[in-house]
N, CA and C of each residue as an Amber inpcrd file, in Angstrom:
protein
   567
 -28.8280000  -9.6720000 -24.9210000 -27.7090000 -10.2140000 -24.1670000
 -27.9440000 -11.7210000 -24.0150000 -26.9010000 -12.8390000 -24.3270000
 -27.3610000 -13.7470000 -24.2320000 -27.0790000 -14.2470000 -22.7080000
 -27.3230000 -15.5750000 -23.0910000 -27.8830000 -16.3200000 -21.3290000
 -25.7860000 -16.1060000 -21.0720000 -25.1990000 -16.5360000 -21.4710000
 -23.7000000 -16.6850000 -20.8590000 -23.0790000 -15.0110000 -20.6760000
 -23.3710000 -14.0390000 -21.4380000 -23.4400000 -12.4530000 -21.0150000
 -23.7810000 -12.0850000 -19.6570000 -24.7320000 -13.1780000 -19.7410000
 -25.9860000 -12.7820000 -18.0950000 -25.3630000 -12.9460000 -17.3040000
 -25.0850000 -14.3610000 -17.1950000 -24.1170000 -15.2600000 -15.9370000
 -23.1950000 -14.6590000 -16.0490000 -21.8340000 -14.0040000 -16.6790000
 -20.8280000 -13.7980000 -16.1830000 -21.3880000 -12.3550000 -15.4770000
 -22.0620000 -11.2370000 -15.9060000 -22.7990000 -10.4740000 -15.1830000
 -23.1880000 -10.8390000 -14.0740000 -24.0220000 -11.4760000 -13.3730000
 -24.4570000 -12.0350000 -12.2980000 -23.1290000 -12.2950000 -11.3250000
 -22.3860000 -13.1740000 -12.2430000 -21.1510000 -13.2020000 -11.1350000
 -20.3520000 -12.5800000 -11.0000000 -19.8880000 -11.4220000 -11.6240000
 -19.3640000 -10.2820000 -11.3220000 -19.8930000  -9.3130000 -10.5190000
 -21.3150000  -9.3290000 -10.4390000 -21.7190000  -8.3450000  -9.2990000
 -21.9810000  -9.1390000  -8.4320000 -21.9100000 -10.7050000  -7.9370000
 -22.1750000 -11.1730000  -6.6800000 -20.7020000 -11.1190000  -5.9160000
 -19.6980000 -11.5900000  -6.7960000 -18.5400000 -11.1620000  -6.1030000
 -17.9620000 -10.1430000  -5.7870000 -17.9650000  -8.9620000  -6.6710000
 -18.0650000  -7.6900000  -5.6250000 -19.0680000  -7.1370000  -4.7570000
 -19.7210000  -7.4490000  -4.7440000 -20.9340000  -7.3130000  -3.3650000
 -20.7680000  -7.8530000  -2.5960000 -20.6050000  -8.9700000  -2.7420000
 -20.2090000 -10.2260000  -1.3020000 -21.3910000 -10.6690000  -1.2020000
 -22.6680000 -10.5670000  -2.2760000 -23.7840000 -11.9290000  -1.7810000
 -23.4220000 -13.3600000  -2.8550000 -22.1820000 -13.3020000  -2.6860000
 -22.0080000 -15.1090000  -3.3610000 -21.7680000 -15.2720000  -2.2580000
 -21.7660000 -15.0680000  -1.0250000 -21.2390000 -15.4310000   0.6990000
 -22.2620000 -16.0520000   0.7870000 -22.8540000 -17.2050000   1.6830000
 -23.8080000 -18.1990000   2.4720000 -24.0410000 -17.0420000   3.7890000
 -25.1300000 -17.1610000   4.7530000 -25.6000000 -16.4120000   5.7140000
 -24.2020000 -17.4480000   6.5960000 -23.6050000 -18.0980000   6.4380000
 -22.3830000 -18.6550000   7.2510000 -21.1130000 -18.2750000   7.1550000
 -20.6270000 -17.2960000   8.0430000 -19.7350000 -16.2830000   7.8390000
 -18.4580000 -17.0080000   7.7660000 -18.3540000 -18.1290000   7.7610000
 -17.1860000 -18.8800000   7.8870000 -17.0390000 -19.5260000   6.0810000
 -17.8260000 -19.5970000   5.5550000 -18.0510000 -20.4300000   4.6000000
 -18.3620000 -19.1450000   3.0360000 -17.8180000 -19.5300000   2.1250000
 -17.8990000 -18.9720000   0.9590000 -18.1290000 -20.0450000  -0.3750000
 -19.2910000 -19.0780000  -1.3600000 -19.4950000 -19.9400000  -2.5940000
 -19.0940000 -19.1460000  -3.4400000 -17.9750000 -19.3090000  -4.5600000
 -17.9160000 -18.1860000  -5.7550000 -17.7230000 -18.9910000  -6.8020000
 -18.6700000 -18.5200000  -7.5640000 -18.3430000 -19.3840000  -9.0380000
 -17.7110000 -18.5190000 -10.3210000 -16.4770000 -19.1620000 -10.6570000
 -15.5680000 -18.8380000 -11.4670000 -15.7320000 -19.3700000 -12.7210000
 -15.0540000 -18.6510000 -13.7160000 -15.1330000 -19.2690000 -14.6270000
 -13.8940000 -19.4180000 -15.6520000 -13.8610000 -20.5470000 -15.6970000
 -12.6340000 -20.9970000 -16.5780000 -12.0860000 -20.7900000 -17.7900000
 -10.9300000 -21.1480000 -18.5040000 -10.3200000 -20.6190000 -19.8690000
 -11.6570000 -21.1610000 -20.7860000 -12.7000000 -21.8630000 -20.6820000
 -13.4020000 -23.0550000 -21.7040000 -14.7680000 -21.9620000 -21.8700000
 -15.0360000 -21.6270000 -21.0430000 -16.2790000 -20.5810000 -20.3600000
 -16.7730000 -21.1180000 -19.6180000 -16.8760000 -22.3950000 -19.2440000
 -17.6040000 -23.2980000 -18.0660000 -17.6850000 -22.4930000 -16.9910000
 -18.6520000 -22.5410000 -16.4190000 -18.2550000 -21.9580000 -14.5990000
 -18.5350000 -23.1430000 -13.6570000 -17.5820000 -23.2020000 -12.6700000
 -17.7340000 -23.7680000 -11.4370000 -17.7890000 -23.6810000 -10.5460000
 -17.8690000 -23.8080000  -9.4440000 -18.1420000 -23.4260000  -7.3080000
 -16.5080000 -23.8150000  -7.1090000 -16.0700000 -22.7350000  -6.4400000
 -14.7090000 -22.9630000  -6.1180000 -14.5800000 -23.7090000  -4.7950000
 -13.9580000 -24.2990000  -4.3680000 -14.0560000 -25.3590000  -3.4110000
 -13.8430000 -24.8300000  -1.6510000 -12.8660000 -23.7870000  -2.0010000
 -12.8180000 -23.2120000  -0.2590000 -14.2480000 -23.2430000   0.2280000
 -14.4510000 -23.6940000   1.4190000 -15.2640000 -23.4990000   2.3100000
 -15.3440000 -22.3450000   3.3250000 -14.0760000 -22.0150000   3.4940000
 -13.8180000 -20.8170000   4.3660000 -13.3630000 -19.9610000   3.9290000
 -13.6060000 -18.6720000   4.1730000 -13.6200000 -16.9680000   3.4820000
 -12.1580000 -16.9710000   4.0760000 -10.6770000 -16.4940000   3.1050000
  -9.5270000 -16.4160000   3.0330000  -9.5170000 -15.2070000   3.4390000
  -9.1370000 -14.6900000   4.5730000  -8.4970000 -13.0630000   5.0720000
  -7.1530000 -12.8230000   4.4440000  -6.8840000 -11.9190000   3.6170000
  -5.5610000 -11.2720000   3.5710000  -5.5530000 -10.3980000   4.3300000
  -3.7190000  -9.7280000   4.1650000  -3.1120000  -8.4180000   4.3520000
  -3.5540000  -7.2240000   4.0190000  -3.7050000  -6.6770000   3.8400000
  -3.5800000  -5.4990000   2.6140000  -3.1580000  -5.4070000   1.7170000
  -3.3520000  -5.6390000   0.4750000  -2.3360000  -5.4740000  -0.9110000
  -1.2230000  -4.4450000  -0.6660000  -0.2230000  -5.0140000  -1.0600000
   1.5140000  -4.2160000  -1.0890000   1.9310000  -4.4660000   0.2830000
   0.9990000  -5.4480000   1.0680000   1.8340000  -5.4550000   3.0160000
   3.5900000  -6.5150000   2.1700000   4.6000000  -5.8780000   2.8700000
   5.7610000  -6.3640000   2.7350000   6.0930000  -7.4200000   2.8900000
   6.4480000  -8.2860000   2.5490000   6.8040000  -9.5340000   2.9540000
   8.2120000  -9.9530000   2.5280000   9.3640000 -10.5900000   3.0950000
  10.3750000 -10.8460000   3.3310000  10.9050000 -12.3550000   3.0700000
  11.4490000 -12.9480000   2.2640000  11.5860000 -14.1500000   2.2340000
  12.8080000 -14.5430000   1.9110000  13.2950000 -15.0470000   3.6630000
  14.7110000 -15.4510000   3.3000000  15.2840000 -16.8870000   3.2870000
  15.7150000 -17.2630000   2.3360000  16.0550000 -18.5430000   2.0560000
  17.1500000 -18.5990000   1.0290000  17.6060000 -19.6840000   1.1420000
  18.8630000 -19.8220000  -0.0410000  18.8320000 -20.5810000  -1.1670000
  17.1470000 -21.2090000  -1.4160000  16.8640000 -21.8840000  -2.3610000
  16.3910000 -20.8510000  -3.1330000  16.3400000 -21.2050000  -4.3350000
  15.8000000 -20.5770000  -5.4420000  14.3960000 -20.9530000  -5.6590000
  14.2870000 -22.3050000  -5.8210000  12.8360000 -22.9600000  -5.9680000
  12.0680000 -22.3650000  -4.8090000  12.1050000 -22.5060000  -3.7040000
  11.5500000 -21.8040000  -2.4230000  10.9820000 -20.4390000  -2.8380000
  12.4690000 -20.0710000  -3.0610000  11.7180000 -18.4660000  -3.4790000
  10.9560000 -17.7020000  -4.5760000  11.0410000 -18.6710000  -5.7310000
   9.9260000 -18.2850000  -6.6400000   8.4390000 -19.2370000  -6.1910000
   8.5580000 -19.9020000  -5.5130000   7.1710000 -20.0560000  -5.3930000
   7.0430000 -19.7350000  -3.9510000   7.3250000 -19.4070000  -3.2810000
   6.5940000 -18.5410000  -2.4240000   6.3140000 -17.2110000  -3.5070000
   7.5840000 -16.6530000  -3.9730000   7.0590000 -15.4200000  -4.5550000
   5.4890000 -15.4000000  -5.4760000   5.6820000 -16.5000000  -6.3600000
   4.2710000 -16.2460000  -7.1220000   3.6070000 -16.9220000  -6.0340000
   3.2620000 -17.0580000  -4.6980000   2.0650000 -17.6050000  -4.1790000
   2.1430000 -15.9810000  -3.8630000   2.6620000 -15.5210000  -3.3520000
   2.6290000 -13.7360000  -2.5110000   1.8230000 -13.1140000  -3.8770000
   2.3880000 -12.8560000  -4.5580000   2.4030000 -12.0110000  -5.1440000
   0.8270000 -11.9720000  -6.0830000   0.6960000 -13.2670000  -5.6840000
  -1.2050000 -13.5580000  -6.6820000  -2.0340000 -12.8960000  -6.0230000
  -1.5920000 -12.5970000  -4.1970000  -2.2790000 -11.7170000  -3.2700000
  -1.9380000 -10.5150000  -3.3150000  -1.5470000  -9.9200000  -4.0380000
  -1.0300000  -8.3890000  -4.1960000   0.0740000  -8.3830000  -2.9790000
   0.8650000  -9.3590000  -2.7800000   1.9470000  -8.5720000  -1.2920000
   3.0720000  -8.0840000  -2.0700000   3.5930000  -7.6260000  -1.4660000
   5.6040000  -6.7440000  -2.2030000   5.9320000  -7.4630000  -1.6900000
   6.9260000  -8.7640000  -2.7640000   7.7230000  -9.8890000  -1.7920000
   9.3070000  -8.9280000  -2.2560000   9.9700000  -9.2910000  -0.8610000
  11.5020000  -8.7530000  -1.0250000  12.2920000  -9.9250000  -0.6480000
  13.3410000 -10.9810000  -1.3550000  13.7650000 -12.1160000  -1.4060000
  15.0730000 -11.8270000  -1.0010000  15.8970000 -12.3010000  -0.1150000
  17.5290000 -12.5680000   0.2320000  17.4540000 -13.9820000   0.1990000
  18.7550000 -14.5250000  -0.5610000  19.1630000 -15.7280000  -0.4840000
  20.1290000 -16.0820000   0.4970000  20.6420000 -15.2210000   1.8630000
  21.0220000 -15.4430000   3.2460000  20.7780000 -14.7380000   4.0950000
  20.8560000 -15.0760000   6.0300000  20.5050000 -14.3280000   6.4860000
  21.6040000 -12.7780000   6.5430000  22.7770000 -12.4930000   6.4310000
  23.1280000 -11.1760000   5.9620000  22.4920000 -10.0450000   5.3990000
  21.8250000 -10.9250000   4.7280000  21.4000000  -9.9220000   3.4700000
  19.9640000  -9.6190000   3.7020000  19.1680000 -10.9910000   4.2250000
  18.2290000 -10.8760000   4.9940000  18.1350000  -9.8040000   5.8360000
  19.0360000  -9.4750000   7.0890000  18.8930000  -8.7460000   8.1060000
  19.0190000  -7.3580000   7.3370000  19.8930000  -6.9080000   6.2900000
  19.9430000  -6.0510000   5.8120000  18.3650000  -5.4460000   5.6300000
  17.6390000  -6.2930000   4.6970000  16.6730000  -6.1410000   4.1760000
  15.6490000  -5.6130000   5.5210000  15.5900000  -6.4980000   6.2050000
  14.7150000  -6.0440000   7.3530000  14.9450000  -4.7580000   8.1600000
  16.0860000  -4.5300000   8.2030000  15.9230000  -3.4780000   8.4960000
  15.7210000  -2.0310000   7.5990000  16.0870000  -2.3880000   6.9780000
  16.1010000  -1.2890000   5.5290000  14.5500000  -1.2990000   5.1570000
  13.9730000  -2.0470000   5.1290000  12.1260000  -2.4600000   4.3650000
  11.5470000  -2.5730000   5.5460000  11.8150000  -2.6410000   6.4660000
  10.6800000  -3.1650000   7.6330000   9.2150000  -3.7020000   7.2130000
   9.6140000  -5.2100000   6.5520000   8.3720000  -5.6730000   6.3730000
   7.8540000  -6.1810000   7.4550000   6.2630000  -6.5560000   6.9450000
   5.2620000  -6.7200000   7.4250000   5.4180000  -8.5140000   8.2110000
   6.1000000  -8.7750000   7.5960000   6.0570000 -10.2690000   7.9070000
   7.8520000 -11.3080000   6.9840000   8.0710000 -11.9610000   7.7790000
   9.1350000 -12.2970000   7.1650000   9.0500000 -13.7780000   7.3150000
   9.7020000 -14.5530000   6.4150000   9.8080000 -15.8770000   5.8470000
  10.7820000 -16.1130000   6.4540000  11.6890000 -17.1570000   6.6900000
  12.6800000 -17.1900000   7.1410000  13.1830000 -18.8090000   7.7910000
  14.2860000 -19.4730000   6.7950000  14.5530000 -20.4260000   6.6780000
  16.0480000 -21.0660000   7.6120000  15.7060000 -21.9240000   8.1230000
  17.1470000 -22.2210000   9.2610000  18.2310000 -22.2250000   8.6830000
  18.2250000 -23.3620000   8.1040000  19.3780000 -23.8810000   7.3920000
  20.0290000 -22.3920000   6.0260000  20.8090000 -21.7460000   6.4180000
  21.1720000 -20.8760000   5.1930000  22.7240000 -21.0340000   5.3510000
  23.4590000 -20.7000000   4.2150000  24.7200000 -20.3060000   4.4560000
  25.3100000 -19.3920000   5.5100000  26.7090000 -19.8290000   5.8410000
  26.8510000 -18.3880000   6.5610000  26.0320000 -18.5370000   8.3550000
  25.7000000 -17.2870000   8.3080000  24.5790000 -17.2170000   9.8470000
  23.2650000 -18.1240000   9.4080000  23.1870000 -18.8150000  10.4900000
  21.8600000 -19.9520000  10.2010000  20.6730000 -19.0370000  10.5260000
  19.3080000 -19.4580000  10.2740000  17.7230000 -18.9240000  10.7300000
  17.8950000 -18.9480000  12.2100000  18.3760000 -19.4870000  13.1750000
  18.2400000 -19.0840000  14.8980000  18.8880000 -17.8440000  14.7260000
  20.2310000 -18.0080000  14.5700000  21.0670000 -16.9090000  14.6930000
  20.4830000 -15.1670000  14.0960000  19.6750000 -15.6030000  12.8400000
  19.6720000 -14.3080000  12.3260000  17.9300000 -13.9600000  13.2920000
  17.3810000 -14.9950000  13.8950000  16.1420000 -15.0910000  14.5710000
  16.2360000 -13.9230000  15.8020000  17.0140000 -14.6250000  16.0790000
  17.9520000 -13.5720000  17.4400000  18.0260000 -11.9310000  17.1640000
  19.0660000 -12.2100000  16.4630000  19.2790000 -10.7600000  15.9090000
  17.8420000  -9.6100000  15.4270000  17.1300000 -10.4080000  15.1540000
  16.1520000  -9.6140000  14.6730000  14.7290000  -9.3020000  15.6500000
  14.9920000 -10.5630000  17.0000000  14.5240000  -9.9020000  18.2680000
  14.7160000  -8.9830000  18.8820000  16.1570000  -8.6840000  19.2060000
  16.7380000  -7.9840000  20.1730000  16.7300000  -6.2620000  19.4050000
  16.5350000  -6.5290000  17.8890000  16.4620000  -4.3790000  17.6870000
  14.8310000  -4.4950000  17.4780000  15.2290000  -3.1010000  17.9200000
  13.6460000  -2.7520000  18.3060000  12.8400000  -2.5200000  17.6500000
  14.0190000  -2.3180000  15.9900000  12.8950000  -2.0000000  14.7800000
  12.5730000  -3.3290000  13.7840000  13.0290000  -4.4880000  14.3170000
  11.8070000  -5.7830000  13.8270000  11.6610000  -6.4220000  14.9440000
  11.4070000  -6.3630000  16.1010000  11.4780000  -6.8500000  17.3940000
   9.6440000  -7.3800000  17.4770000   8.8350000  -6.8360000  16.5070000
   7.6060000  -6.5630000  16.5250000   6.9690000  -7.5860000  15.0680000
   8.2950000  -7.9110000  14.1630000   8.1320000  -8.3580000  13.0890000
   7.4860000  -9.6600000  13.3050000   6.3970000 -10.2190000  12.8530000
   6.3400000 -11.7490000  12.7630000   6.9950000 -12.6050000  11.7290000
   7.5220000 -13.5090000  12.6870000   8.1580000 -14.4790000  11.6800000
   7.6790000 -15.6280000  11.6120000   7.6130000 -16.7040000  10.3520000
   7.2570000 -17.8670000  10.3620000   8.7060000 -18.5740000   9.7620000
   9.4490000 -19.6790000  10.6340000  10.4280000 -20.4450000  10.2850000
  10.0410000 -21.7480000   9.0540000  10.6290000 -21.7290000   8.6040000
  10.9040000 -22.7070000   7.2540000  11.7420000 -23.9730000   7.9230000
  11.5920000 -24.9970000   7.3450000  12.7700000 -25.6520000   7.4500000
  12.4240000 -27.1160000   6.7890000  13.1390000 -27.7660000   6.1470000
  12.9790000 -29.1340000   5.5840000  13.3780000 -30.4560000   6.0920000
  13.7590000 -29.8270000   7.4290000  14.4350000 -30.8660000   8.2300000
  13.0500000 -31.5450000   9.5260000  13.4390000 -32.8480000   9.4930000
  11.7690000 -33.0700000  10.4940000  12.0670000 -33.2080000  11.6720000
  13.2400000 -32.2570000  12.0750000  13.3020000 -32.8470000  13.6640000
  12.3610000 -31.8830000  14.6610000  11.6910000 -32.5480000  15.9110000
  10.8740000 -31.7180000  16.1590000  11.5890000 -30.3220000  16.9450000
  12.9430000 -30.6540000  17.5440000  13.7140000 -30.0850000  18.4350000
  13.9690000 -28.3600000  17.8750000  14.1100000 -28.2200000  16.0320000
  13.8990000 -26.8690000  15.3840000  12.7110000 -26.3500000  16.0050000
  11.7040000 -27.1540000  15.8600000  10.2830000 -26.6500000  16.1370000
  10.6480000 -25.3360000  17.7900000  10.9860000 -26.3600000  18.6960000
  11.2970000 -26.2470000  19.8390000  11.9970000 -24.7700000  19.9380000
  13.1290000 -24.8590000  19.3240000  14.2510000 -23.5850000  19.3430000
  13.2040000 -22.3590000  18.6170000  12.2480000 -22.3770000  17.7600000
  12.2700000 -21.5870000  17.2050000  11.0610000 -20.8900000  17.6690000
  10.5670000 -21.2890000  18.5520000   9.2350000 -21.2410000  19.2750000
  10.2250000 -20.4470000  20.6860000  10.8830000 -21.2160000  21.0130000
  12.1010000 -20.2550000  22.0810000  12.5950000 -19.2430000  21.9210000
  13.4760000 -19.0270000  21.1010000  13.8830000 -17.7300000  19.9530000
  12.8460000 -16.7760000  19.7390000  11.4180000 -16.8590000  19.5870000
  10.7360000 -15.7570000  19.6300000   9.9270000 -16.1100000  17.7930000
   9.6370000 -17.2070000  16.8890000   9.3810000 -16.9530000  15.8650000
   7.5290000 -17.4720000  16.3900000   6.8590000 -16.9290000  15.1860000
   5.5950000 -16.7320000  15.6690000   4.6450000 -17.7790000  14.8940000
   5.5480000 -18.7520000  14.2350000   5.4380000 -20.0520000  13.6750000
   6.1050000 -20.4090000  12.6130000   6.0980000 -21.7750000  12.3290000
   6.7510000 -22.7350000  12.0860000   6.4350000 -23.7850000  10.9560000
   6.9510000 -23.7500000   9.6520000   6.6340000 -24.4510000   8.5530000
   7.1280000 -25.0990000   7.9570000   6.8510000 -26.7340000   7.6270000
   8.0850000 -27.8870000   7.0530000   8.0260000 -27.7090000   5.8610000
   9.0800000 -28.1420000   4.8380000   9.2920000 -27.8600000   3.5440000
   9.2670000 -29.6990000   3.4200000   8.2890000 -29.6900000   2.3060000
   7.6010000 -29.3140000   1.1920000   6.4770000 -28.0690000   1.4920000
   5.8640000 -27.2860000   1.0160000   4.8570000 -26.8860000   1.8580000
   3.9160000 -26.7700000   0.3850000   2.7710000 -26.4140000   0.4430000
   1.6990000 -25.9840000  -0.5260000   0.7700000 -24.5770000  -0.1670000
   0.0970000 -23.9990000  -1.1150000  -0.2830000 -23.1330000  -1.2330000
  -1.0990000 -22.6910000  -0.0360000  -1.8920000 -23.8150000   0.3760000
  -3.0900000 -23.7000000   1.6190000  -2.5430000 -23.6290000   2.3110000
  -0.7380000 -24.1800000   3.1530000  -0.3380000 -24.1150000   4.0690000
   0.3440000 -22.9090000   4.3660000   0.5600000 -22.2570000   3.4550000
   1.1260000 -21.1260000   3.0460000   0.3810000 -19.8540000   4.0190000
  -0.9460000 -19.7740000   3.0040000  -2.2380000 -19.1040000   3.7770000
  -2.4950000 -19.5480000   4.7310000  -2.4650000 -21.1020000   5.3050000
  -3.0320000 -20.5910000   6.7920000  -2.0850000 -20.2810000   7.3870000
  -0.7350000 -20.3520000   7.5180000   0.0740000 -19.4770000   8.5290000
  -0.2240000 -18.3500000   8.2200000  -0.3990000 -17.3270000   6.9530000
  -0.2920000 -16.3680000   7.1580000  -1.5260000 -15.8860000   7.5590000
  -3.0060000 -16.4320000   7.7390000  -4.1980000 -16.2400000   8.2590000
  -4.0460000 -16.1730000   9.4320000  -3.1040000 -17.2870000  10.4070000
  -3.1700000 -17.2710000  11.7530000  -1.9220000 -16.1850000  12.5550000
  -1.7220000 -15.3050000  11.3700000  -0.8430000 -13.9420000  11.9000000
  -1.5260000 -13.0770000  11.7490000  -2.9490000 -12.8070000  11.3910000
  -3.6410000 -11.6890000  10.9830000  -4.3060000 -11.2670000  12.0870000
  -5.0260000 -10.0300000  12.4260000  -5.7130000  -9.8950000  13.5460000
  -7.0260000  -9.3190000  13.0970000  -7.9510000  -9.1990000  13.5770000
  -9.6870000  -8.7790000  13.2910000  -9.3860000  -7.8430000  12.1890000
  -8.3600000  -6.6270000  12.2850000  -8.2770000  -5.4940000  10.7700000
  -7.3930000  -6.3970000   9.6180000  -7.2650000  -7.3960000   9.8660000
  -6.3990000  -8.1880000   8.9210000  -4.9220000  -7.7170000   8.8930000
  -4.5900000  -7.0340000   9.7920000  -3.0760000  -6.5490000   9.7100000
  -2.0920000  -7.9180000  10.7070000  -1.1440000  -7.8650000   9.7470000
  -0.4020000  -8.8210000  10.8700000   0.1310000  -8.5540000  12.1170000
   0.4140000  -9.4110000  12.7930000   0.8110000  -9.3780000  14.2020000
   1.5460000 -10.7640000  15.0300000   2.0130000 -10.2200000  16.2810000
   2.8770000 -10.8990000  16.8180000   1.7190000 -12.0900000  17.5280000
   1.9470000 -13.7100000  17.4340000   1.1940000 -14.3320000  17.9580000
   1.5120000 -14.3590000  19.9330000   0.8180000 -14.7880000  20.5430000
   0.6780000 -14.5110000  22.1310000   1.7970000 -15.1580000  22.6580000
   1.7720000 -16.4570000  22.9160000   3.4440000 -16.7910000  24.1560000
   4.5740000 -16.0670000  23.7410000   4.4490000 -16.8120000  22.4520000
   6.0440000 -16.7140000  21.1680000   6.4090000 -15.1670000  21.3440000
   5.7400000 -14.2620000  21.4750000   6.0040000 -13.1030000  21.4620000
   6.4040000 -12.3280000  22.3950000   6.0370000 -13.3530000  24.2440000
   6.9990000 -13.2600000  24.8710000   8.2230000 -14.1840000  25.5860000
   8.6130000 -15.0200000  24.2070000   9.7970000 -16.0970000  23.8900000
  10.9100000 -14.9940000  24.8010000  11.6720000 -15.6840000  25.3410000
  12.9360000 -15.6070000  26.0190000  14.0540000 -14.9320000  24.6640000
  14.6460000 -13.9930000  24.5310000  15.8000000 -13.9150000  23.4530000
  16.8680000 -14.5960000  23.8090000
């Protein structure tokens, strides 16, 4: 077996074992290896918690661009993304799928993100749903409403991949299942 046989061996059983981890439970080393065969130390410092592979996820927006890349960011994590391009169709969805977590953008045609925010407080079967608001607009006053309304955070467009994950890290709880964050969750409807 030669020496590059070895190493990708080696790193295939350190990453399913979990001793490419540092004794620093916060911190992770995994070395990958690229289309060239090179391997390198991937740069996160901190161990990424997901969902559960197939947890539901909901993403409503009326952009297209939005929604394929959220979708391929979801979907590299094993989640079931389910996409509406308004909230109508949105609310449909939520109630019909009762996902795990929903996306959910202000500005849409039709019923805006407060409005369909609302609606999806007050029944009892996504009343429990976490939501994170979208929006591309920088006023802080959305922030405000949507934190009122009951959403369980809040994300400006442009966004990137890391920002992506940490909202959805800071909805997870110790079993990694999502959940409703603490005030927001008892937001005024």
């Amino acid at each position: 077996m030669n020496i590059i046989n070895r190493l990708r061996t080696l790193v295939d059983h350190r990453q399913i074992s979990g001793l490419g981890h540092s004794d620093d439970s916060n911190s992770q080393q995994v070395l990958k290896q690229s289309a060239d065969g090179s391997l390198t130390v991937e740069r996160r410092t901190k161990r990424r918690r997901s969902a559960a592979p197939g947890s539901k996820i909901l993403v409503i927006d009326d952009s297209k661009t939005i929604q394929v890349a959220l979708r391929k960011m979801l979907l590299q994590n094993h989640y079931d993304v389910h996409p509406a391009l308004d909230a109508e169709k949105g609310l449909e969805a939520a109630f019909r799928e009762k996902p795990d977590l929903i996306f959910l953008d202000i500005v849409l045609p039709g019923m805006n993100g407060f409005a369909a925010l609302r609606q999806l407080r007050k029944d009892p079967r996504t009343r429990d749903i976490p939501v994170i608001m979208i929006s591309g607009n920088v006023q802080a006053t959305e922030t405000y409403y949507a934190e009122r309304i009951g959403a369980d955070d809040f994300m400006r467009k442009p966004f990137n991949r890391f920002e992506v994950f940490r909202r959805i890290d800071r909805l997870l709880d110790e079993d990694c299942v999502f959940r409703r964050t603490g005030f927001r969750a008892k937001a005024a409807v």
